[in-house]
N, C-alpha and C positions, 0 to 999 in steps of 0.2 A: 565564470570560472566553473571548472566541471568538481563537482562533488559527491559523495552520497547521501542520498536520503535522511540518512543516520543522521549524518548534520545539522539538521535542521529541524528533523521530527524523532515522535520515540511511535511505538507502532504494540498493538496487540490483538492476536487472531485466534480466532475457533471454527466451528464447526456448525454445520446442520442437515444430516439427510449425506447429500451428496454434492452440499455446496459448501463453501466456506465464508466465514466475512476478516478482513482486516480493518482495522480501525486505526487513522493515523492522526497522531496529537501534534500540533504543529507550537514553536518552541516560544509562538510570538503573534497577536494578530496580523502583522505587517508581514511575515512568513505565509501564514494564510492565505491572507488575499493573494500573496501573487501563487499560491499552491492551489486556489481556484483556480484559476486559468492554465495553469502550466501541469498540475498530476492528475490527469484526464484518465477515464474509461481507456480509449484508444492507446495510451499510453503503459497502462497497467496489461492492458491484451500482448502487447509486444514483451513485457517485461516475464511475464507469465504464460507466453509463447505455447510450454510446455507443460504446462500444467492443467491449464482453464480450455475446456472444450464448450462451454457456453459463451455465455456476455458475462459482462462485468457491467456494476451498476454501482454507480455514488449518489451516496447522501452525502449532505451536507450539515456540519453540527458547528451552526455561526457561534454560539453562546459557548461551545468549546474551543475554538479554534481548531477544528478537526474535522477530518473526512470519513466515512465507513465506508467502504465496495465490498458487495456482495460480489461474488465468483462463483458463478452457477456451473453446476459440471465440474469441476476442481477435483475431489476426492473419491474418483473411483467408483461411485455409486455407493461411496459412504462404507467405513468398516471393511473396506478392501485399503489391498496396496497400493497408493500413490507413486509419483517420479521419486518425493522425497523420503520416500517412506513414512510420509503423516496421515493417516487416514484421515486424520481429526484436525488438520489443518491449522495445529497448533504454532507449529514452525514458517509459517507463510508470511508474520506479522515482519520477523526477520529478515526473511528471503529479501520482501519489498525492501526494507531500509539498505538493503548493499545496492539497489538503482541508481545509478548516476544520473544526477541532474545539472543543467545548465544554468547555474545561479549566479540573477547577476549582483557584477561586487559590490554595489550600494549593502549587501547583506551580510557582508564580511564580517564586520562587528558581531552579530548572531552565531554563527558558528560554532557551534559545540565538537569538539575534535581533543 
């Protein structure tokens, strides 16, 4: 089932320099693990299309059920104007949670909506 982000994680982002990070908290281990495998770097580059002119890099945070990527290149060179107007890459943690994802319905029960 195609859903957002939102759904299943809550998400919060900042700043540094001229990168940003978002950090996404996932609503349930069992979300997690399949959010290992399914909300990839490569996946965040497309979603972020327009935004991110470096790479993007994940951590992984097992003990939280949560991811961080770092977005190098993101904001402008930092303290200038972004696509979003966030230099500070405050609004990015948001952006991410409106992504559609293909979740399957074993997780239906989870679903925060």
């Amino acid at each position: 089932m195609i859903v957002k982000l939102s759904s299943i994680a809550y998400a919060r982002s900042g700043d540094k320099g001229a990168h940003s990070n978002v950090g996404v908290i996932f609503l349930n281990k069992e979300l997690y693990k399949w959010a290992l495998e399914n909300i990839t770097e490569d996946k965040l580059l497309v979603h972020f299309k327009d935004l991110v002119y470096g790479r993007i890099v994940r951590y992984k945070l097992n003990n939280l059920n949560a991811l961080n990527f770092i977005l190098y290149d993101s904001l402008g060179g930092g303290g200038s104007e972004s696509l979003l107007n966030d230099a500070q890459g405050k609004t990015y943690g948001q952006y991410l949670l409106t992504m559609e994802i293909d979740l399957p319905n074993k997780f239906k029960e989870y679903i925060n909506e």
